[in-house]
PDB file of N, CA, C and O in Angstrom:
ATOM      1  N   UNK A   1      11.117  17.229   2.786  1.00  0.00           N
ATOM      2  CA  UNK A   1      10.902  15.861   2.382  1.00  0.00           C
ATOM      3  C   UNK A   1      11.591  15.640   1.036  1.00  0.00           C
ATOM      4  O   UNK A   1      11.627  16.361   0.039  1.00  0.00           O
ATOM      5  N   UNK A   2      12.111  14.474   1.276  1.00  0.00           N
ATOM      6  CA  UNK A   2      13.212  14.326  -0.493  1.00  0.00           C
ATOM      7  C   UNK A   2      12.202  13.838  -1.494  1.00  0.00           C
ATOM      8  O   UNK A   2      11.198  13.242  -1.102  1.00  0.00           O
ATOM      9  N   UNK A   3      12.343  13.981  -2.304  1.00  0.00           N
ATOM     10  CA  UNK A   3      11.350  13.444  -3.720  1.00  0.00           C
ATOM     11  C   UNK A   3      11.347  11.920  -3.543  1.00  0.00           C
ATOM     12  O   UNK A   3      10.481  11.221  -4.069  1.00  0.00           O
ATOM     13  N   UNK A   4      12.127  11.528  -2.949  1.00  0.00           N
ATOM     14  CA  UNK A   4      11.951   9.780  -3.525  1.00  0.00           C
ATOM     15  C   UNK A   4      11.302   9.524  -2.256  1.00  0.00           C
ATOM     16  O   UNK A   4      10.181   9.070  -2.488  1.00  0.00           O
ATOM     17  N   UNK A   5      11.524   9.619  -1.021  1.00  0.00           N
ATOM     18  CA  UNK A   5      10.639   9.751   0.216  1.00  0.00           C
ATOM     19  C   UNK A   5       9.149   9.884  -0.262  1.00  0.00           C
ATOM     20  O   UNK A   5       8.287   9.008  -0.189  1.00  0.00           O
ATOM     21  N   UNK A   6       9.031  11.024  -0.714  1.00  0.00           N
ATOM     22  CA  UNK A   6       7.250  11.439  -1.166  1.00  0.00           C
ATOM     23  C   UNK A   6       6.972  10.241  -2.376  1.00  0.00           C
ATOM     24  O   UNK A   6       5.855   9.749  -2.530  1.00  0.00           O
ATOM     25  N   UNK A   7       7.699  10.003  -2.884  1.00  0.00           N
ATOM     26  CA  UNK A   7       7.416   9.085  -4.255  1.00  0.00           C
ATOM     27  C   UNK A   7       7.368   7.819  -3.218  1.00  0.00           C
ATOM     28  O   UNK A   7       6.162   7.690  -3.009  1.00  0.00           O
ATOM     29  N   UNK A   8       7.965   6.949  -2.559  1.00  0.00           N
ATOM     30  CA  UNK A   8       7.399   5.550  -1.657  1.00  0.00           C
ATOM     31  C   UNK A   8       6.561   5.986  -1.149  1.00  0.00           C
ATOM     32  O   UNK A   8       5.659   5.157  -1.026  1.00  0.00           O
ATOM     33  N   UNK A   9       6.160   7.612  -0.445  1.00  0.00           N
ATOM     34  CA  UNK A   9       4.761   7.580   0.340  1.00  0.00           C
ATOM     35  C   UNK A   9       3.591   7.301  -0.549  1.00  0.00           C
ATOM     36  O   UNK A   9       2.589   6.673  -0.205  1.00  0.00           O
ATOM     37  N   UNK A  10       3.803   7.803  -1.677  1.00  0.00           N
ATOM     38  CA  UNK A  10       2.903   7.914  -2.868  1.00  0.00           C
ATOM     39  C   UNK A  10       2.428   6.725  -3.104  1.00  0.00           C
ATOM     40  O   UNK A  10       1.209   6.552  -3.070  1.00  0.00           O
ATOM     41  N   UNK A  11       3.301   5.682  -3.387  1.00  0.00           N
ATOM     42  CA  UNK A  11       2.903   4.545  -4.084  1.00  0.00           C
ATOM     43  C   UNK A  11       2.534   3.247  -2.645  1.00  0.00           C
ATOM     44  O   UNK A  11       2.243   2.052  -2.697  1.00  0.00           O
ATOM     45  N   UNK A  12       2.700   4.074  -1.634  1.00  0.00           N
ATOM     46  CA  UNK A  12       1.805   3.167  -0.556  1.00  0.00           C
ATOM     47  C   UNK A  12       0.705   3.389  -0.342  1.00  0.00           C
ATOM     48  O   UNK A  12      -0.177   2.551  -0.162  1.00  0.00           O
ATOM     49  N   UNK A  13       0.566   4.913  -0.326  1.00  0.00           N
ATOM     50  CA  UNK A  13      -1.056   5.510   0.134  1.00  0.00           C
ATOM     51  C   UNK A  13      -1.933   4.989  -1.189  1.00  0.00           C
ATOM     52  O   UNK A  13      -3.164   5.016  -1.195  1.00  0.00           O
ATOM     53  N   UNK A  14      -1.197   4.551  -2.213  1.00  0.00           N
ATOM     54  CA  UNK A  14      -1.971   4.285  -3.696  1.00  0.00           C
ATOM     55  C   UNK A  14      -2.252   2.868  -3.783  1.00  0.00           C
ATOM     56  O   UNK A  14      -3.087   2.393  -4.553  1.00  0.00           O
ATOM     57  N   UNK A  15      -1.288   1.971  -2.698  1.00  0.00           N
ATOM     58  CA  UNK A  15      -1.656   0.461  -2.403  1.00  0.00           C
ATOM     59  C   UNK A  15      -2.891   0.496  -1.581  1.00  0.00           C
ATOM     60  O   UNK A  15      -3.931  -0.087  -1.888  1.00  0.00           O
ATOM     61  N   UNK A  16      -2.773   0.967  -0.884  1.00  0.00           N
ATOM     62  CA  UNK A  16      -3.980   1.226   0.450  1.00  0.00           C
ATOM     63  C   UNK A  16      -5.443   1.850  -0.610  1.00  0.00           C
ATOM     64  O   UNK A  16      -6.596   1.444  -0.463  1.00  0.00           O
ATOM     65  N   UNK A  17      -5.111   2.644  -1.392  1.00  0.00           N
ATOM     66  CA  UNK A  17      -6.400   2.883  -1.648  1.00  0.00           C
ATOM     67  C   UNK A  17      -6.716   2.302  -2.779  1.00  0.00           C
ATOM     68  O   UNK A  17      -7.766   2.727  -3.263  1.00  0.00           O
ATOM     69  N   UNK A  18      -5.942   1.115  -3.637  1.00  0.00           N
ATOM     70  CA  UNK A  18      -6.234  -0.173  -4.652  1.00  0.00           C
ATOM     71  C   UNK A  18      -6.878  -1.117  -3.885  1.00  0.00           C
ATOM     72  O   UNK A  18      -7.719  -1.908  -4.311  1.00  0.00           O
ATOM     73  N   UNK A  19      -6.444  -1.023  -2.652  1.00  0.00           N
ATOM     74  CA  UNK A  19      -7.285  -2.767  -1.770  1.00  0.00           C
ATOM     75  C   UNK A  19      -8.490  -2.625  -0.768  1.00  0.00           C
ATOM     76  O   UNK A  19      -8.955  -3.621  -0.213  1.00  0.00           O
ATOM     77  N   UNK A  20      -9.075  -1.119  -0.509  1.00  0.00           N
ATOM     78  CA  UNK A  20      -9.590  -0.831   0.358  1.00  0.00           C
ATOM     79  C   UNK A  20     -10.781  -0.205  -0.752  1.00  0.00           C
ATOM     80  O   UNK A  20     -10.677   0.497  -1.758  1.00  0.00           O
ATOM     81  N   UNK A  21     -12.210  -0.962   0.118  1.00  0.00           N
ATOM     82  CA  UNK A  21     -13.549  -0.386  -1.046  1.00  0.00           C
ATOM     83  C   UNK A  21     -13.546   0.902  -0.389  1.00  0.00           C
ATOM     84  O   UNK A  21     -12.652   1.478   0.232  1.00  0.00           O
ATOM     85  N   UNK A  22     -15.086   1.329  -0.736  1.00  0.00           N
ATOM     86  CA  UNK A  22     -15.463   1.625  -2.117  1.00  0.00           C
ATOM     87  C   UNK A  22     -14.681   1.587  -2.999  1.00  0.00           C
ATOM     88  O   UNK A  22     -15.012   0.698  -3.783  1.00  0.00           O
ATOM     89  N   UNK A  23     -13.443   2.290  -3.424  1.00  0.00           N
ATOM     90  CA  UNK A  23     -12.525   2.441  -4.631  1.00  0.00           C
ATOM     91  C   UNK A  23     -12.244   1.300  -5.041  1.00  0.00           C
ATOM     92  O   UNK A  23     -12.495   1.005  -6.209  1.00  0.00           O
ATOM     93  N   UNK A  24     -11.745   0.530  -4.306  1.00  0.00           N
ATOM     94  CA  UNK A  24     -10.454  -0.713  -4.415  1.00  0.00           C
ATOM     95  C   UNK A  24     -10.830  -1.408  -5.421  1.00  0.00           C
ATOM     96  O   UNK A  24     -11.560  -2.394  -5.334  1.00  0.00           O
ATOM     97  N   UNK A  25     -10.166  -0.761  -6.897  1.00  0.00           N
ATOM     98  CA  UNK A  25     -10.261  -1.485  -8.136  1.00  0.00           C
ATOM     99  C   UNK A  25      -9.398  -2.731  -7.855  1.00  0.00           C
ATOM    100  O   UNK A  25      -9.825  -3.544  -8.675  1.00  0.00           O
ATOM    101  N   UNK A  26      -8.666  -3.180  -7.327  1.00  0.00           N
ATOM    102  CA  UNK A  26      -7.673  -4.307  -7.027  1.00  0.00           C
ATOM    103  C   UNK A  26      -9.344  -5.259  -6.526  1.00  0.00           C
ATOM    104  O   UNK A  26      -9.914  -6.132  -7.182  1.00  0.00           O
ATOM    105  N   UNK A  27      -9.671  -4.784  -5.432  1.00  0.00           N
ATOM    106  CA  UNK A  27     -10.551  -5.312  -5.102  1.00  0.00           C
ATOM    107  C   UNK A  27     -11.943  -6.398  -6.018  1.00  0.00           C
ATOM    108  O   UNK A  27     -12.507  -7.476  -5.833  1.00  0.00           O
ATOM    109  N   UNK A  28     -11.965  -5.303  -7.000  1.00  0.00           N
ATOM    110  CA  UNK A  28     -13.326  -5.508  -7.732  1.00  0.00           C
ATOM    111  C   UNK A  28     -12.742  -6.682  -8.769  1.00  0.00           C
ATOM    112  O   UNK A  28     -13.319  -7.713  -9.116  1.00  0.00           O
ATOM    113  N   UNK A  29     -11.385  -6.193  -9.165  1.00  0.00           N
ATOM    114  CA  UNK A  29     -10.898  -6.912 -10.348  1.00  0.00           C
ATOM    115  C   UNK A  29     -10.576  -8.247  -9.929  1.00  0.00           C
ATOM    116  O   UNK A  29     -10.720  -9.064 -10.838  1.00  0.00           O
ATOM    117  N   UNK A  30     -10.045  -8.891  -8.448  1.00  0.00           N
ATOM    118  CA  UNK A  30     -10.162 -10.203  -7.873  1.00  0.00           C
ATOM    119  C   UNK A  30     -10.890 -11.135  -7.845  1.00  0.00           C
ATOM    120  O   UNK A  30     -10.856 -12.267  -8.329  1.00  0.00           O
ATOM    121  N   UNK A  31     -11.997 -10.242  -6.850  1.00  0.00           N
ATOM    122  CA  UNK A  31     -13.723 -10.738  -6.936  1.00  0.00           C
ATOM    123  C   UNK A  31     -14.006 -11.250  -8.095  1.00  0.00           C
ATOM    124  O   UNK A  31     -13.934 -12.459  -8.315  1.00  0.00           O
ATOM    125  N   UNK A  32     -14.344 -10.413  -8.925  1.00  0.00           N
ATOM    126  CA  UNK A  32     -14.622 -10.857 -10.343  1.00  0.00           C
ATOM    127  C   UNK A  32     -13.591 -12.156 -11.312  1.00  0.00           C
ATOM    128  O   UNK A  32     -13.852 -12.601 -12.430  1.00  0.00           O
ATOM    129  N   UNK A  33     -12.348 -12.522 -10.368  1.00  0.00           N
ATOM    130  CA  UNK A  33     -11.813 -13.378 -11.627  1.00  0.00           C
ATOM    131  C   UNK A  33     -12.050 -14.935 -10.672  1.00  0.00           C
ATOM    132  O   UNK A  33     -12.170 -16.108 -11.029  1.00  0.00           O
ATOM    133  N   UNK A  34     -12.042 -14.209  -9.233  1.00  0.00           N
ATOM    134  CA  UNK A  34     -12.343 -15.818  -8.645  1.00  0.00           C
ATOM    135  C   UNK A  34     -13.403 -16.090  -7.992  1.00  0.00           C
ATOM    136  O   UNK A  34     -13.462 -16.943  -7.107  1.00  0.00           O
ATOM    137  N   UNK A  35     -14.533 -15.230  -8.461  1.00  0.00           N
ATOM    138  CA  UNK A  35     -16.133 -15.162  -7.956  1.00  0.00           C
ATOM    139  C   UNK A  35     -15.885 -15.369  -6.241  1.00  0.00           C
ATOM    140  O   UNK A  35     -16.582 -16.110  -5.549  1.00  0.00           O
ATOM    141  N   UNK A  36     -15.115 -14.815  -5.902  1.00  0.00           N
ATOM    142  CA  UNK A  36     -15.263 -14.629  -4.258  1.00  0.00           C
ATOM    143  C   UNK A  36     -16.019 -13.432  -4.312  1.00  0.00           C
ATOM    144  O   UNK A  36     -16.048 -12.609  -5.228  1.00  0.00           O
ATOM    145  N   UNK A  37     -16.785 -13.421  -2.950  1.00  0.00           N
ATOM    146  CA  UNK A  37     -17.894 -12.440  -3.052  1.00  0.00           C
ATOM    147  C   UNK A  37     -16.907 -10.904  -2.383  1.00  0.00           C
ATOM    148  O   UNK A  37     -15.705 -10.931  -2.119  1.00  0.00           O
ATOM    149  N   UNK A  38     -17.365 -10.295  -2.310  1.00  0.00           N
ATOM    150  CA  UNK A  38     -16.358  -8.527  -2.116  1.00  0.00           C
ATOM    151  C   UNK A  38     -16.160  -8.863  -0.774  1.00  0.00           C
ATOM    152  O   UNK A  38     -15.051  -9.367  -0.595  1.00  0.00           O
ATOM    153  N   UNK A  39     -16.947  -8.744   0.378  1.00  0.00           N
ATOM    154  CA  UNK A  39     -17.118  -8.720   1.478  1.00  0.00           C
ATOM    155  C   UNK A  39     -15.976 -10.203   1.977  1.00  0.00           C
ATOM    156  O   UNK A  39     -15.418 -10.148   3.072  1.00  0.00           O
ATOM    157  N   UNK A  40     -15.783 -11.275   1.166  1.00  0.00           N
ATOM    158  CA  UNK A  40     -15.159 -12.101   1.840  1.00  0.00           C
ATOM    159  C   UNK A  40     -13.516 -12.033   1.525  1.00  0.00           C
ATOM    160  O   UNK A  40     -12.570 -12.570   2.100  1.00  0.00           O
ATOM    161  N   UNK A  41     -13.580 -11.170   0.401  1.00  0.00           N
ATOM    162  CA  UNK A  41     -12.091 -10.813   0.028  1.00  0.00           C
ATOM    163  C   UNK A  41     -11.299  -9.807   0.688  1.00  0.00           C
ATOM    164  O   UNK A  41     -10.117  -9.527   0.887  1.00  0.00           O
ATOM    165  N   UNK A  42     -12.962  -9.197   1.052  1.00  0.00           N
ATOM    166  CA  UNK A  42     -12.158  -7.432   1.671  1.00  0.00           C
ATOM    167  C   UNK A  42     -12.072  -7.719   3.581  1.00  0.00           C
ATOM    168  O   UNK A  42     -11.617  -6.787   4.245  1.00  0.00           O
ATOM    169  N   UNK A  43     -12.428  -8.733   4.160  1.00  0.00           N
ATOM    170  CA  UNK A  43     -11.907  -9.394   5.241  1.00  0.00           C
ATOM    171  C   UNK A  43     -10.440 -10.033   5.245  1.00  0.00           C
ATOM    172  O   UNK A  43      -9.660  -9.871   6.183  1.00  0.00           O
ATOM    173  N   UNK A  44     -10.073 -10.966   3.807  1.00  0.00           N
ATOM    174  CA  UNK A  44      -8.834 -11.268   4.148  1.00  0.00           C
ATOM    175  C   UNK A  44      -8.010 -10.594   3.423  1.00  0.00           C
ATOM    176  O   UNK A  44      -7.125 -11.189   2.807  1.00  0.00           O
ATOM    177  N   UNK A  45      -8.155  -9.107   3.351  1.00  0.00           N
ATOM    178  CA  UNK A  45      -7.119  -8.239   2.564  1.00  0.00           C
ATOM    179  C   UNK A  45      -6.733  -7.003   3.820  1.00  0.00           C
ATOM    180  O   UNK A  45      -6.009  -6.020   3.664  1.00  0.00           O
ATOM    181  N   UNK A  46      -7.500  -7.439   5.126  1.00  0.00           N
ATOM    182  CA  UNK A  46      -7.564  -6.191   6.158  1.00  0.00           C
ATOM    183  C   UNK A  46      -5.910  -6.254   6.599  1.00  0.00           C
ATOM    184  O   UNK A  46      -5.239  -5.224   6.660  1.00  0.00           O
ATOM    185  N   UNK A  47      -5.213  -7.932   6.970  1.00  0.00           N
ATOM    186  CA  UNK A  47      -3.906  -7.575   7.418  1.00  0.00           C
ATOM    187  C   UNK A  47      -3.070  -7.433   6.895  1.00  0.00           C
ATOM    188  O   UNK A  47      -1.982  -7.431   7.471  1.00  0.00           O
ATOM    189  N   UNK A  48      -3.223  -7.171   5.002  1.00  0.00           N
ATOM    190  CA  UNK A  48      -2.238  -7.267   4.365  1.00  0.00           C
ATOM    191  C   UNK A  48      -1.960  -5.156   4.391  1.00  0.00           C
ATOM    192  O   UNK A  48      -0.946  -4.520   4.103  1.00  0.00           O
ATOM    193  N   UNK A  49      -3.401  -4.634   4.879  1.00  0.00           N
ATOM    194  CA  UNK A  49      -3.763  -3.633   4.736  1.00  0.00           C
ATOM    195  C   UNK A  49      -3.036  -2.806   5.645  1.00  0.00           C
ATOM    196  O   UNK A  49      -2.578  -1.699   5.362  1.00  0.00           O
ATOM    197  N   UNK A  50      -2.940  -3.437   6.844  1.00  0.00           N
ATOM    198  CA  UNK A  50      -2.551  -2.772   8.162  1.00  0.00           C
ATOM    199  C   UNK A  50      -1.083  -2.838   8.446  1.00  0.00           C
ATOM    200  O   UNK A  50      -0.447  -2.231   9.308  1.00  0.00           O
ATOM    201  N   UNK A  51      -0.602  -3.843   7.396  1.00  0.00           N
ATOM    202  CA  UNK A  51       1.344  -3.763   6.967  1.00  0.00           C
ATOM    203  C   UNK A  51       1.462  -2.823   6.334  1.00  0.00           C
ATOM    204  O   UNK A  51       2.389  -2.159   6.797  1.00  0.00           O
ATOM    205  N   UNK A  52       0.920  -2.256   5.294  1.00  0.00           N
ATOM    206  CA  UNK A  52       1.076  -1.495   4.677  1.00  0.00           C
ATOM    207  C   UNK A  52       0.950  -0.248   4.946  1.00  0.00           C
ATOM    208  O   UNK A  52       1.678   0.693   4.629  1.00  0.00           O
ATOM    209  N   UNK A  53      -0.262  -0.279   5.706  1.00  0.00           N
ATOM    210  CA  UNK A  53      -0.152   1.379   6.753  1.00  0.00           C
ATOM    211  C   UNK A  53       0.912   1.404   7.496  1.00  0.00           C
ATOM    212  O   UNK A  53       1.529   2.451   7.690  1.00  0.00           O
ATOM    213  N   UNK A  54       1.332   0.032   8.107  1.00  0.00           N
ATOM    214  CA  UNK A  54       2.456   0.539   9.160  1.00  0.00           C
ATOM    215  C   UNK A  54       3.910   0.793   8.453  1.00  0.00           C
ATOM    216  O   UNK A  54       4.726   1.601   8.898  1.00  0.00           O
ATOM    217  N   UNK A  55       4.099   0.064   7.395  1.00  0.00           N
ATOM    218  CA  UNK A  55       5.312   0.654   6.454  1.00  0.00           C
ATOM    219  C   UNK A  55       5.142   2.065   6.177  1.00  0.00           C
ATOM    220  O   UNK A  55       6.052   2.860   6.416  1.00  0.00           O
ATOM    221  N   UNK A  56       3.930   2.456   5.642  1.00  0.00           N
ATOM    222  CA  UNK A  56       3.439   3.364   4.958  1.00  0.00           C
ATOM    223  C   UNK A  56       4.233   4.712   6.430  1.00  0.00           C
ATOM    224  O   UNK A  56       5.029   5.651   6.393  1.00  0.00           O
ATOM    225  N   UNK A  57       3.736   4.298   7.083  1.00  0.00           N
ATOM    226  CA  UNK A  57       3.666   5.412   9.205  1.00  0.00           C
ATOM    227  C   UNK A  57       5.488   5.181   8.897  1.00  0.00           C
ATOM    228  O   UNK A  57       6.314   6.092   8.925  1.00  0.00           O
ATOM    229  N   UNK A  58       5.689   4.159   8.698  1.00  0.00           N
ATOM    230  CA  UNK A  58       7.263   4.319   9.063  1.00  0.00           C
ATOM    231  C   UNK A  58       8.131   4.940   8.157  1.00  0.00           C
ATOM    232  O   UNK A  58       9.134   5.513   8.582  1.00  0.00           O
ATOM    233  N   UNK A  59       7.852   4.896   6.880  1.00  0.00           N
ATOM    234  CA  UNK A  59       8.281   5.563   5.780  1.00  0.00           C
ATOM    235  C   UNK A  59       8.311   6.880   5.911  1.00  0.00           C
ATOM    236  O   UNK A  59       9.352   7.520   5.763  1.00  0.00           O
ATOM    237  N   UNK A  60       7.106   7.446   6.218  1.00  0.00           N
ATOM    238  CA  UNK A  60       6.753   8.742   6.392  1.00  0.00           C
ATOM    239  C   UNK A  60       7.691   9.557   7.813  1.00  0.00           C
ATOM    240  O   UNK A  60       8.422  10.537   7.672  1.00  0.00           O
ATOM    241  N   UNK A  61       7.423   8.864   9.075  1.00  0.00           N
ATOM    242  CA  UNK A  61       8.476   9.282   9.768  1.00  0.00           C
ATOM    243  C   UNK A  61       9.841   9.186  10.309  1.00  0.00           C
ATOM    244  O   UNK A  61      10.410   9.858  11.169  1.00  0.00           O
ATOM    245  N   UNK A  62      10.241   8.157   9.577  1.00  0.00           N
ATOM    246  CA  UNK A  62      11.915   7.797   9.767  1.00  0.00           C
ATOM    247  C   UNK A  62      12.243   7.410   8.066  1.00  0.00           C
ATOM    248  O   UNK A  62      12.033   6.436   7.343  1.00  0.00           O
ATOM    249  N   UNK A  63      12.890   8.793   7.900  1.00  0.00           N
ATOM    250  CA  UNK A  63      13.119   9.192   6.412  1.00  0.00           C
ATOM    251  C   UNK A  63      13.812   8.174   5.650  1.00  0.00           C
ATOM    252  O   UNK A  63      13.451   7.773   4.544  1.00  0.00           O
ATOM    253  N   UNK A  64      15.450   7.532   6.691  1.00  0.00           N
ATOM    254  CA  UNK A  64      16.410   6.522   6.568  1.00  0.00           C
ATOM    255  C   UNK A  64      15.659   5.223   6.207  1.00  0.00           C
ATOM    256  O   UNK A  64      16.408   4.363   5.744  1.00  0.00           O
ATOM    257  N   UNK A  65      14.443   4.895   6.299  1.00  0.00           N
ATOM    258  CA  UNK A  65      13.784   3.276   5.630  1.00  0.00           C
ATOM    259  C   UNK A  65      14.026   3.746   4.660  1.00  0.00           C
ATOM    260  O   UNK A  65      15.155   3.545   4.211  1.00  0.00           O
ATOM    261  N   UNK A  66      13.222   4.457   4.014  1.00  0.00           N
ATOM    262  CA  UNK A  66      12.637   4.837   2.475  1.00  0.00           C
ATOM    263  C   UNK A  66      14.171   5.255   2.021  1.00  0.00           C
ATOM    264  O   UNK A  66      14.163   4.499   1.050  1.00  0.00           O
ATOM    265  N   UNK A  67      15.194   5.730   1.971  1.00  0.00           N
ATOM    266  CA  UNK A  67      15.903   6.356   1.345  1.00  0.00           C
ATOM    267  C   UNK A  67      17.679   5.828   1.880  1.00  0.00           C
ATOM    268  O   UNK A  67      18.753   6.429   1.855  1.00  0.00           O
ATOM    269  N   UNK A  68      17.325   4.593   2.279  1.00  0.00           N
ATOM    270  CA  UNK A  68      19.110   3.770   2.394  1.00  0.00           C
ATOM    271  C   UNK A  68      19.147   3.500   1.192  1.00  0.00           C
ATOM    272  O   UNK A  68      20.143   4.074   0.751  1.00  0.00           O
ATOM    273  N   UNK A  69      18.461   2.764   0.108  1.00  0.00           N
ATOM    274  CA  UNK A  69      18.662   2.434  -0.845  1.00  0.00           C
ATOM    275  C   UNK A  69      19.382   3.320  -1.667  1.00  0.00           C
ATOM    276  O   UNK A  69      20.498   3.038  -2.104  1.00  0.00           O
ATOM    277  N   UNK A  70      18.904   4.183  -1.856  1.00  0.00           N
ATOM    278  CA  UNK A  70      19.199   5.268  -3.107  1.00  0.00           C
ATOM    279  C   UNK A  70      20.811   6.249  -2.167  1.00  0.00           C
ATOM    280  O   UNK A  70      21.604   7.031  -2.692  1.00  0.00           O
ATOM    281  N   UNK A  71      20.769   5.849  -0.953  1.00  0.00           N
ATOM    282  CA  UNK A  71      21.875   6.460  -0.541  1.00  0.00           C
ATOM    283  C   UNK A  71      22.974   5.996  -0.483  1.00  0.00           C
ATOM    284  O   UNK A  71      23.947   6.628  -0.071  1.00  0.00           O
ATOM    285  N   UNK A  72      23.014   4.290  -1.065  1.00  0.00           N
ATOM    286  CA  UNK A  72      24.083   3.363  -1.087  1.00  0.00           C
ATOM    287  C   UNK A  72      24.496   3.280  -2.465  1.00  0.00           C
ATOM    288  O   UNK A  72      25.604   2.861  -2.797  1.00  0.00           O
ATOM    289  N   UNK A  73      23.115   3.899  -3.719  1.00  0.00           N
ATOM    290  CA  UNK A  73      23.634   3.853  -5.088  1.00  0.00           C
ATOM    291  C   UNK A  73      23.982   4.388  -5.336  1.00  0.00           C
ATOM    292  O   UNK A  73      24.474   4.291  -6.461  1.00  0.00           O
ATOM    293  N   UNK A  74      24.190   6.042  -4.280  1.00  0.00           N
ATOM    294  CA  UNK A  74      24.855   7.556  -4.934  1.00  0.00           C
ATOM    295  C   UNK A  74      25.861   8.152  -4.132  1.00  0.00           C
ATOM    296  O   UNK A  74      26.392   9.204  -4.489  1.00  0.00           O
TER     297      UNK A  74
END
């Protein structure tokens, strides 16, 4: 696995676990600025959730997403 590959897996599995409770400080810090209650935020954050896993699935097994970029700058 190339370093920059593991580095986009990194910073997806780290989106997924900012928006998803228990943890999801993204979560708490929302709630709290627009008094939406947790439970009604963490319903409309599920499909932003399930893009992100599926980028996250595709990143991980078709190396060429994650790493055209950096292969067109070098």
């Amino acid at each position: 696995m190339s370093p920059v590959q593991f580095g986009v897996i990194m910073i997806l599995a780290s989106m997924i676990g900012l928006l998803t409770p228990p943890v999801g400080m993204s979560l708490y810090a929302v709630s709290s600025i627009t008094n939406v209650s947790l439970i009604d935020l963490s319903k409309e954050v599920i499909p932003y959730v399930i893009g992100i896993f599926v980028v996250l699935l595709l990143c991980a097994f078709w190396p060429p997403l994650s790493l055209w970029v950096p292969a067109m700058i070098g």
